[in-house]
N, C-alpha and C positions, 0 to 999 in steps of 0.2 A: 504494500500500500504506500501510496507517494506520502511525503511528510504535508501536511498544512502549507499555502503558498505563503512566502513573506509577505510581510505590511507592501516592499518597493511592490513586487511582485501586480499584489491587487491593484496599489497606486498608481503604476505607472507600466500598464503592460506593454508590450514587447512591441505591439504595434505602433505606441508613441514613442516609442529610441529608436524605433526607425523612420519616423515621421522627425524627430526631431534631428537625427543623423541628416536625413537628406535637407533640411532647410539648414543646417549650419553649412553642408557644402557648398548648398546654394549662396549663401552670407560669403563665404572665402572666395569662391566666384567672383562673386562682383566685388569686392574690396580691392580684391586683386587685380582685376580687370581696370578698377579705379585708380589702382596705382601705377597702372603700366598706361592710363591715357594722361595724367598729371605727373610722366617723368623727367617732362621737362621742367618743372617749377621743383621736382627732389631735390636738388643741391642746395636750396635756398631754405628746405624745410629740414633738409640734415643740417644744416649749418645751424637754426633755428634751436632744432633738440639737441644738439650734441654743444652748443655754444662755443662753436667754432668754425671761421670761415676760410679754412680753407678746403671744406666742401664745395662752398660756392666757388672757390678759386680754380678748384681741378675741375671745372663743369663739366669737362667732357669724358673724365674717369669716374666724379660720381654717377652720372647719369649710367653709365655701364655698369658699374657696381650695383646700383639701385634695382633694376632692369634683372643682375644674376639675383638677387636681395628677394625680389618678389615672385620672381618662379621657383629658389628657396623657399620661398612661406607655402607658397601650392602644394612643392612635392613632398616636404613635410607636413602639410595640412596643418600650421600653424596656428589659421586662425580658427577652425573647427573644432581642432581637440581642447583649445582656450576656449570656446562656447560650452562643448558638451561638460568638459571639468566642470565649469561653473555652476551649470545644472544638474549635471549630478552628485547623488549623497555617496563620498567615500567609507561613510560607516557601514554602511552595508557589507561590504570584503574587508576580512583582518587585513590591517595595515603592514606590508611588510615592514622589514626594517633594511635601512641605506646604508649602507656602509663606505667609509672611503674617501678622499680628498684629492678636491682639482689639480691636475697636472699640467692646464692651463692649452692645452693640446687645439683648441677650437672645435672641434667636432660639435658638440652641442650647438654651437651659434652658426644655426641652420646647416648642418655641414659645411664650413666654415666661408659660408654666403653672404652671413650677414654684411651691411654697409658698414657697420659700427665696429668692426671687429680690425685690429690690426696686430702684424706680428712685430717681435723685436729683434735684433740681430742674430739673437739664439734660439730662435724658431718658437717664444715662449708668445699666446695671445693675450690680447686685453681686451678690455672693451671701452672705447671712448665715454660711452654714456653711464657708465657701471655704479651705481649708487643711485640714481639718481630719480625724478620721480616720476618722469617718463620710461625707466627700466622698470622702476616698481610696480607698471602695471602689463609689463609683459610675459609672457612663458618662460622667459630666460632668467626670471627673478625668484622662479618657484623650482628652478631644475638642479636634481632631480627627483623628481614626484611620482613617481612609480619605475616599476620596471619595464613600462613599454615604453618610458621616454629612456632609459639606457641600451635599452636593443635598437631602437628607431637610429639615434643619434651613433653607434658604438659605441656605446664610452666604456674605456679601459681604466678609467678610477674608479669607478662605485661600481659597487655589486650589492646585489640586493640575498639580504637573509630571511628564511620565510618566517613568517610569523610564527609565534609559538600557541600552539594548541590554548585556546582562549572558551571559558563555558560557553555556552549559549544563552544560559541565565546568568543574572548578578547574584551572585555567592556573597553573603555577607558572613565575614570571620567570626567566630564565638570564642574567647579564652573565659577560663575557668578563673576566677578571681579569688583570690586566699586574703581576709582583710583579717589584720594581726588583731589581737585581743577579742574575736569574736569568735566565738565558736558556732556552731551550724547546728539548730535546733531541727529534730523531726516534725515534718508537718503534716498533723495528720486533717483527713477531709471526712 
């Protein structure tokens, strides 16, 4: 006999994550397609967020950058899986656990697409906008947040360890308490 469906289950069947899947493609679609008809005004607008012009100055390398930048967001599907996150509840799946620290490799920033991303002479990346509160509201400020964003991207720093056998119900602990000078009278009923 199948178990009882979850609460998500009832709430939000199967037919609306896939209703809601295909409208967030459709949202990276056009955003996309928005970015690639406003790439001539990108260098003004990286310059803009990253507070620095010499975006504007290389116009005709950012613009090329911009252009690899946002068929990055597509073929990582950037801005869909930042939609669905949002909308869906993580508590539902034990949370694995991440383990591991950046090696600075770039892989994550879009496979290394991003506009913002630049190397230093010993092959180590950064990110021009990294702090700040235009990053804060991007994908790359929560990464990495599961193990499909460390298979997507490759990443050879973090590995993810599975969560640990977690009840299904809340267990609430009981100890036994010894208070000194009392003794434990029988109670009878």
């Amino acid at each position: 006999m199948r178990d009882a469906p979850h609460w998500r289950e009832k709430r939000y069947p199967q037919r609306l994550e896939t209703i809601a899947s295909w409208l967030a493609r459709g949202l990276e679609y056009g955003a996309t397609g928005l970015m690639f008809m406003l790439l001539p005004i990108g260098p003004f607008v990286a310059s803009a967020i990253a507070r620095d012009s010499s975006y504007a100055r290389r116009y005709r390398t950012t613009v090329v950058r911009g252009a690899v930048h946002a068929r990055g967001m597509l073929r990582d599907r950037a801005i869909s899986r930042y939609l669905l996150r949002r909308r869906r509840n993580t508590a539902v799946a034990p949370k694995d656990r991440i383990v591991g620290a950046c090696t600075h490799c770039g892989n994550c920033c879009l496979n290394r697409s991003c506009l913002f991303l630049e190397f230093d002479a010993s092959g180590r990346s950064s990110c021009r906008i990294y702090g700040s509160r235009f990053w804060g509201l991007l994908n790359c400020s929560r990464y990495p947040e599961s193990r499909n964003d460390i298979e997507l991207y490759r990443c050879a720093s973090f590995t993810v360890l599975p969560a640990p056998d977690t009840p299904r119900h809340r267990v609430i602990p009981v100890w036994r308490v010894e208070v000194p000078g009392a003794e434990a009278e029988p109670v009878e009923r």
